[in-house]
C-alpha positions in Angstrom: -22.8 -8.9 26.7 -24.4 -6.0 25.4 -28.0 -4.3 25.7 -29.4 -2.8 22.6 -31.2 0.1 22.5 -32.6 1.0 19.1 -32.4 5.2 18.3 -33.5 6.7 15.4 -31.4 9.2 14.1 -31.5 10.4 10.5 -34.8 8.0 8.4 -36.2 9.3 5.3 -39.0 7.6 2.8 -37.5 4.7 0.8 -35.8 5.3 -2.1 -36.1 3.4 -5.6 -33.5 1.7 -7.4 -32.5 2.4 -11.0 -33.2 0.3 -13.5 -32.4 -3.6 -13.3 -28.7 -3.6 -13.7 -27.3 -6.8 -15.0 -23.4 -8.6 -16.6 -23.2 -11.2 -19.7 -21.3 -13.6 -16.9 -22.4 -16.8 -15.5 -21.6 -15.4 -12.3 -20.6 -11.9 -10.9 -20.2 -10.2 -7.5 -19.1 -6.2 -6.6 -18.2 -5.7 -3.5 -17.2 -2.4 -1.5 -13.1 -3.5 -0.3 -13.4 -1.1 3.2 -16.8 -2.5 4.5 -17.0 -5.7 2.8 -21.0 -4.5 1.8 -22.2 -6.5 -1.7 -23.1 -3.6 -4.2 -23.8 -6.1 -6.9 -24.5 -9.8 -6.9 -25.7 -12.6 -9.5 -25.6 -16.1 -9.2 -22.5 -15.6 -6.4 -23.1 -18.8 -4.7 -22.4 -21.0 -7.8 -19.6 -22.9 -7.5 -17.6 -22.8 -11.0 -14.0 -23.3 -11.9 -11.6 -20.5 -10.8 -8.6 -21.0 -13.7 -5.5 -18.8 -12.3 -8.1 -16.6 -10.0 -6.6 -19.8 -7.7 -3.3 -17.9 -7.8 -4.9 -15.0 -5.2 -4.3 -18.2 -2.5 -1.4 -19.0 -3.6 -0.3 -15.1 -3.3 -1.4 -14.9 0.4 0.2 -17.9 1.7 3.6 -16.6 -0.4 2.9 -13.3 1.7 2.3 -14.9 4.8 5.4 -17.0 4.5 7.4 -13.9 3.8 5.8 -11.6 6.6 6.5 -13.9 9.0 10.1 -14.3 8.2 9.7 -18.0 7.0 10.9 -17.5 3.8 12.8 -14.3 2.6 12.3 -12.1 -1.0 15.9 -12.3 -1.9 16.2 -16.3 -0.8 17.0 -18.6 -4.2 14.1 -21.2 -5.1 15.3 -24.9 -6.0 13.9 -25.8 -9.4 12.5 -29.2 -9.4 12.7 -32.1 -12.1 8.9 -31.4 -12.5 9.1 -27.3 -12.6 11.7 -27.5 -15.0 9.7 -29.6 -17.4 6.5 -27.6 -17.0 8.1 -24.3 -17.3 8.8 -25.1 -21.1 5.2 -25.8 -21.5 4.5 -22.8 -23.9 0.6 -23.6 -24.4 0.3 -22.8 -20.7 0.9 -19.6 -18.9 4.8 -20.0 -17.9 8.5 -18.1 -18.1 11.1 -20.9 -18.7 13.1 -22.3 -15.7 16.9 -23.4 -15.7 18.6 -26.2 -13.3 21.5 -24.0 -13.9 20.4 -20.5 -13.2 19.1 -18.7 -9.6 15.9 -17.3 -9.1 14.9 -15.7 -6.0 11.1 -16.1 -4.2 10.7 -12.3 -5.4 11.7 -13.0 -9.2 9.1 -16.1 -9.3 6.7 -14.4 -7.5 6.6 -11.3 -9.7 6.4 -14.1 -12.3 3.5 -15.4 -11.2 1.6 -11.7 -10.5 2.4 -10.0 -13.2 2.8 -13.6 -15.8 0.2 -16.0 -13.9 3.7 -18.7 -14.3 2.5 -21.9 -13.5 5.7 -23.3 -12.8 7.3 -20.6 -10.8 3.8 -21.4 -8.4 4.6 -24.9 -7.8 8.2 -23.9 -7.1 7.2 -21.3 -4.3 4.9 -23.9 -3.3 7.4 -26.9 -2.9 9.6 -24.0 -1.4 7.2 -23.4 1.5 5.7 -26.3 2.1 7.9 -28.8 0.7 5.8 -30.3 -1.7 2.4 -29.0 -3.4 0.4 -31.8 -2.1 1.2 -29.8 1.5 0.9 -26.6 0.1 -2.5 -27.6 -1.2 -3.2 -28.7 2.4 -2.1 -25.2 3.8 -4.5 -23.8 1.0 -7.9 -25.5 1.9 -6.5 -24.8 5.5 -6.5 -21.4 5.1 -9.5 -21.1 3.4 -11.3 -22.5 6.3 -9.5 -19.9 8.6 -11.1 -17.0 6.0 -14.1 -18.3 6.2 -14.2 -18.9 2.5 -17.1 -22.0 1.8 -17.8 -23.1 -1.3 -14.5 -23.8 -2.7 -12.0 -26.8 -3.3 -8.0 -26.1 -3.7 -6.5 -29.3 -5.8 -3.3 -27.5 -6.9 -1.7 -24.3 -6.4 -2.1 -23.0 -9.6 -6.2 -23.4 -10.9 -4.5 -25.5 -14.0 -6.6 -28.6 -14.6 -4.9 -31.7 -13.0 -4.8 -33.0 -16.6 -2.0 -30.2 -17.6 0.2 -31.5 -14.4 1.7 -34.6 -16.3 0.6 -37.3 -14.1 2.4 -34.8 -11.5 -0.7 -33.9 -9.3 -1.0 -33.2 -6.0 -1.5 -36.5 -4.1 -5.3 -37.3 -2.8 -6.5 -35.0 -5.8 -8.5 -36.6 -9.0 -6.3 -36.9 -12.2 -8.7 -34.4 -13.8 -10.0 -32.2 -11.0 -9.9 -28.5 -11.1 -9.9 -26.0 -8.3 -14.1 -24.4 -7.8 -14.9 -21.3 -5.7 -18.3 -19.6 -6.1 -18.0 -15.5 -7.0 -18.7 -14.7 -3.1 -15.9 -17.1 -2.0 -13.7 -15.7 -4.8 -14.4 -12.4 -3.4 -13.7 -13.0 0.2 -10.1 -14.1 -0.8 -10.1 -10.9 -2.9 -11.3 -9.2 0.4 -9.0 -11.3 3.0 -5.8 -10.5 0.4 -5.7 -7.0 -0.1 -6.6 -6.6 3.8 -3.7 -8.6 5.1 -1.4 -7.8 2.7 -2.3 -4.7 0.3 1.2 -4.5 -1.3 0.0 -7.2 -3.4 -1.1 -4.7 -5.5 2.5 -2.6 -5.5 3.2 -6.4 -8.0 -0.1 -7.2 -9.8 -0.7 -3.7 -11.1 2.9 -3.6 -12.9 2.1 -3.6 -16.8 5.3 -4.9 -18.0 8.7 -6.5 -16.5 11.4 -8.3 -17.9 12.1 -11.6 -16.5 15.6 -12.8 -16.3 15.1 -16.7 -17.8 18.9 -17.1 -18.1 22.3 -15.9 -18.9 21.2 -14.6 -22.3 17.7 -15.0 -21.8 15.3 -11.9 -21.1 11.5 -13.1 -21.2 8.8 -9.8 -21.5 5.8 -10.0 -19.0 3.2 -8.3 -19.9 0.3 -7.8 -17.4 -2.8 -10.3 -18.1 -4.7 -7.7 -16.9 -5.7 -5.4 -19.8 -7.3 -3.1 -17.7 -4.3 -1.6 -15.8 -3.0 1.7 -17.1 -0.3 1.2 -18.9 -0.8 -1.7 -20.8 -1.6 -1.3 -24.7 -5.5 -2.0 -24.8 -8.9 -0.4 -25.5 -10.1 -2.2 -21.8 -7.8 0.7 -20.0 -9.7 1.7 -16.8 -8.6 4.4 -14.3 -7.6 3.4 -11.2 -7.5 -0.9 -11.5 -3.9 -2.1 -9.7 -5.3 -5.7 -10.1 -6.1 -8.3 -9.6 -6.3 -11.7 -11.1 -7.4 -13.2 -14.4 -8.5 -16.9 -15.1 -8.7 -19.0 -18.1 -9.1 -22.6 -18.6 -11.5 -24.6 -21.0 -14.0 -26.0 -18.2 -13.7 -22.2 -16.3 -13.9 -20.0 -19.5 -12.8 -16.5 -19.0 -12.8 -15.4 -15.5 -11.3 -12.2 -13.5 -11.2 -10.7 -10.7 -10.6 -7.3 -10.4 -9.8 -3.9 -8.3 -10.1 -0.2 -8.9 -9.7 2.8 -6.6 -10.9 6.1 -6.9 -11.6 9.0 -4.4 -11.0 6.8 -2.1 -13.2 4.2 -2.9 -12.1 0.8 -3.9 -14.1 -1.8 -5.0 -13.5 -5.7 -5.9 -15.3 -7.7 -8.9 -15.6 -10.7 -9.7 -16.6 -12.3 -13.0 -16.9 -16.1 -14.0 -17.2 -17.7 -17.1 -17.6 -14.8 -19.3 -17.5 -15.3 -23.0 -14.2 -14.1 -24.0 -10.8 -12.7 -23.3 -12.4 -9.2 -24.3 -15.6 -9.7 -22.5 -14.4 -10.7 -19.0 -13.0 -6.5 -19.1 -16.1 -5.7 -20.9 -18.3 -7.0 -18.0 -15.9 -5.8 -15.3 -15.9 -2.7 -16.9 -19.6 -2.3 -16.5 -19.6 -3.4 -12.7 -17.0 -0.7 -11.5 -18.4 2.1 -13.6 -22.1 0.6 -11.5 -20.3 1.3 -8.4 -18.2 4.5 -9.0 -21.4 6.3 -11.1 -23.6 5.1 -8.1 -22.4 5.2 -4.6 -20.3 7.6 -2.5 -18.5 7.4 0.6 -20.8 9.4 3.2 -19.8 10.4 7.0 -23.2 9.0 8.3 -22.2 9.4 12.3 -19.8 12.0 12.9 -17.4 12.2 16.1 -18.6 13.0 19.3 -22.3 12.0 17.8 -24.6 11.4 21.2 -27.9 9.5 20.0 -31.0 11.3 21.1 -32.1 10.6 24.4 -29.3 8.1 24.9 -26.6 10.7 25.6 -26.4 10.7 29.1 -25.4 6.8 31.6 -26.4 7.4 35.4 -23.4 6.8 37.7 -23.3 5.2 41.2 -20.7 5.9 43.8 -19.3 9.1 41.9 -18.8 12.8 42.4 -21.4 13.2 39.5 -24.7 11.2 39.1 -24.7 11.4 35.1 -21.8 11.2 32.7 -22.5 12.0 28.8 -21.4 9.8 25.8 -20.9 9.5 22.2 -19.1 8.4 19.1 -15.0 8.7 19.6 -14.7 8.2 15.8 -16.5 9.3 12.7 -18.0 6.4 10.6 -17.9 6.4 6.8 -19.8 4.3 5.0 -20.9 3.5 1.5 -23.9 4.8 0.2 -26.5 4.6 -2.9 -26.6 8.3 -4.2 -29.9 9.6 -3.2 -30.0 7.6 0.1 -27.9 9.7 2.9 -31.1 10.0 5.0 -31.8 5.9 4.5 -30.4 4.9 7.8 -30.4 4.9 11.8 -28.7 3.7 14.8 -28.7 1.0 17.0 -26.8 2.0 20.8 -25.5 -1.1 22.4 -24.2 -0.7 25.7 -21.9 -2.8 26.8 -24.2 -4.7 29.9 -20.4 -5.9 31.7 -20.0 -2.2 32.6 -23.2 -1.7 34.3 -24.8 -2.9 37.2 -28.1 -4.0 37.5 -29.9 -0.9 37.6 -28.1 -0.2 34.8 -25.6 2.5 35.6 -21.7 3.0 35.4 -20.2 2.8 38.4 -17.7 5.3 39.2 -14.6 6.1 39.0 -14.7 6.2 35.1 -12.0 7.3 32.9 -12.8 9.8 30.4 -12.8 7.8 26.7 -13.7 4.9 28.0 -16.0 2.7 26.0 -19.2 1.4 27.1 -20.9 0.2 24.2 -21.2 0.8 20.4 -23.1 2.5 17.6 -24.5 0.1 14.9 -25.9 1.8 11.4 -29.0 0.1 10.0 -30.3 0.8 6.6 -33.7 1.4 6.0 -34.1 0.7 2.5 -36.1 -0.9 0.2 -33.8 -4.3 0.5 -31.6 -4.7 3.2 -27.7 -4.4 3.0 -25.8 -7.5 2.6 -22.2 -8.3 3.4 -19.5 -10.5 2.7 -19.1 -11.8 6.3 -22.5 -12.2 8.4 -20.1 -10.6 11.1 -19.1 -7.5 9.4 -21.0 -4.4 11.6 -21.0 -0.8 10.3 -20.2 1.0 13.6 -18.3 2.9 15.9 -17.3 3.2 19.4 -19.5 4.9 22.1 -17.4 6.6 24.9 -17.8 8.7 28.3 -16.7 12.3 27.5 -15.8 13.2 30.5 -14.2 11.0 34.0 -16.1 11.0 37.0 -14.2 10.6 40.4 -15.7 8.1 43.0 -17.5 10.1 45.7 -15.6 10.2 49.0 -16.5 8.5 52.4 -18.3 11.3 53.7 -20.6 11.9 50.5 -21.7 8.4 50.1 -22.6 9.0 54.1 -24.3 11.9 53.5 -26.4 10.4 50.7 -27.3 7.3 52.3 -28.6 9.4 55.6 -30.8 11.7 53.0 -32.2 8.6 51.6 -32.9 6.6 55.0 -34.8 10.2 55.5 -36.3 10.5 52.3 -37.9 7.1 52.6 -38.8 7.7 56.4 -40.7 10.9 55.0 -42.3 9.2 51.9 -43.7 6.7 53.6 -45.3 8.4 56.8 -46.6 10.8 53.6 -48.6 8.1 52.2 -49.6 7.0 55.2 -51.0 10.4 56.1 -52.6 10.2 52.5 -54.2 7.0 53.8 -56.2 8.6 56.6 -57.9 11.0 54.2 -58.3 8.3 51.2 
């Protein structure tokens, strides 16, 4: 449990925001990719269609499969009945796939990063889960377990059910078509390039040839227009991904990254009005955040909050022992508004006692509590996750040895003597009252 103690450390006047910002999207979210902090929202808990941005699921659980050893890069990929007849669909996003040819999990998964292949998706899927109905299962699954909401997975590839040739995944509507809202699209944005950032080492390649078959060489280029590299006025510097999204109930959709300095944000955009203007708006929500906020050291190490840098200590050589931060914190910040925030100093209550005191012997660097940063803006900071904290650890500097036998003696005979003599003082202060 832990006792909060609210410090103020560095507070200036509220600042005011530039103009109204907006994006010609149905729905759009910006979101800093270190801290998880919103930078931008609109509409973000509207649940729309998500088109090939359902791929991003799809990705993780390929990763996750890989990582933990359940299925291996350079392992060949059975090519279904189904996949094989799907693949040749040329009206939908696909490389073609032979009965009589081998593919490995990393040449159909570059497929579908770089290509957005349907059909190399539903073979990765039947590859890990056996069918897609069960990798559909692991999807909503694991949306639950990133804490997602406001979603629905009915394939493994965000194609309408329609496009699956009666082939859909079992318990799924004939029609249906996988929904997110822009904040749950940009938690699994969040949650992928956490777990497994060398997604982007695949989505941010602009062009690969894919090896279809004997004498068959398929080009992929990049549905991402923004990456450098790729032959396009919507070239941005620093995008390595993400996802795009097109179908005729989602419109245009994308989700994208860019890093600069250091700073990486995540966009999302949904139902934009073209090809051209899903960049266009994208463009304009990572230009918001890169022309607008900085990364800021806010607490550095060894910060001690004012009048909170010293615990009292029972049963040690020393009676106080001082703290502070054992790490810097960076943070994400509005230009203009370094001095917008404070502190919060939780101690941690299972280390003290009830007078409230560390009880010795303490080891130097150990933890006792936390430093929370607060902002103190016009309108409060928001974040991804209700649970994601800007803060740091708070730490004794130096150790304190438990006092020996005949200390503790000595101390306990000066207080028995101390009270003795405080109380026949008052009582003499009685006779004269």
């Amino acid at each position: 449990m832990l006792a909060m103690v609210m410090v103020v450390t560095f507070l200036g006047k509220p600042q005011t925001t530039e103009a109204a910002f907006d994006v010609e999207a149905e729905s759009a979210i910006l979101v800093d990719a270190k801290t998880g902090k919103i930078i931008f929202q609109k509409n973000v808990d509207r649940i729309l269609p998500t088109a090939s941005m359902t791929k991003m699921m799809s990705e993780y659980l390929i990763l996750e499969a890989v990582n933990e050893g359940r299925i291996s890069w350079d392992q060949q990929v059975p090519i279904s009945d189904f996949v094989r007849s799907l693949s040749l669909q040329t009206v939908l996003s696909n490389v073609p796939l032979r009965q009589d040819w081998t593919y490995t999990v990393k040449d159909l998964y570059q497929s579908v990063a770089i290509y957005s292949a349907n059909a190399s998706t539903i073979a990765l899927a039947e590859l890990i889960a056996g069918s897609e109905t069960e990798f559909v299962k692991m999807m909503n699954d694991k949306a639950v377990e990133l804490g997602l909401e406001d979603y629905e997975f009915v394939n493994s590839t965000g194609l309408n059910n329609k496009d699956l040739q009666g082939n859909h995944p079992e318990g799924t509507g004939e029609t249906d078509e996988n929904m997110m809202s822009a904040r749950a699209t940009a938690k699994l944005a969040f949650s992928l390039i956490r777990d497994y950032p060398e997604v982007l080492e695949t989505a941010s390649i602009p062009e690969l040839d894919f090896q279809a078959g004997p004498d068959e060489v398929i080009p992929m280029e990049n549905w991402n227009w923004m990456l450098p590299g790729i032959r396009s006025q919507h070239n941005y510097e620093g995008v390595d991904g993400l996802k795009t999204g097109y179908t005729t109930d989602a419109g245009n959709a994308f989700t994208g990254t860019a890093e600069r300095d250091g700073i990486r944000f995540i966009s999302v955009v949904m139902r934009t009005d073209s090809r051209d203007a899903r960049f266009n708006e994208t463009r304009k929500l990572l230009d918001y955040g890169f022309n607008n906020f900085t990364h800021v050291e806010v607490i550095g190490e060894g910060f001690a909050p004012e009048g909170e840098g010293q615990l009292p200590v029972t049963a040690g050589k020393e009676h106080e022992v001082m703290v502070s931060t054992s790490t810097p914190l960076v943070t994400l910040v509005r230009n203009g508004e370094e001095e917008m925030y404070s502190t919060e100093l939780q101690l941690d209550e299972s280390k003290l006692n009830a007078e409230g005191a560390l009880e010795a012997p303490i080891e130097a660097g150990q933890q006792v509590g936390s430093l929370t940063l607060v902002y103190n803006g016009e309108n409060p900071e928001e974040f991804l996750y209700p649970s994601q904290r800007e803060e740091v650890p708070v730490v004794t500097e130096t150790a304190v040895e438990r006092a020996g036998w005949f200390s503790m003696t000595i101390r306990a005979i000066g207080g028995f003597f101390s009270g003795i003599w405080n109380g026949a003082a008052d009582t003499v202060k009685g006779w004269f009252a």
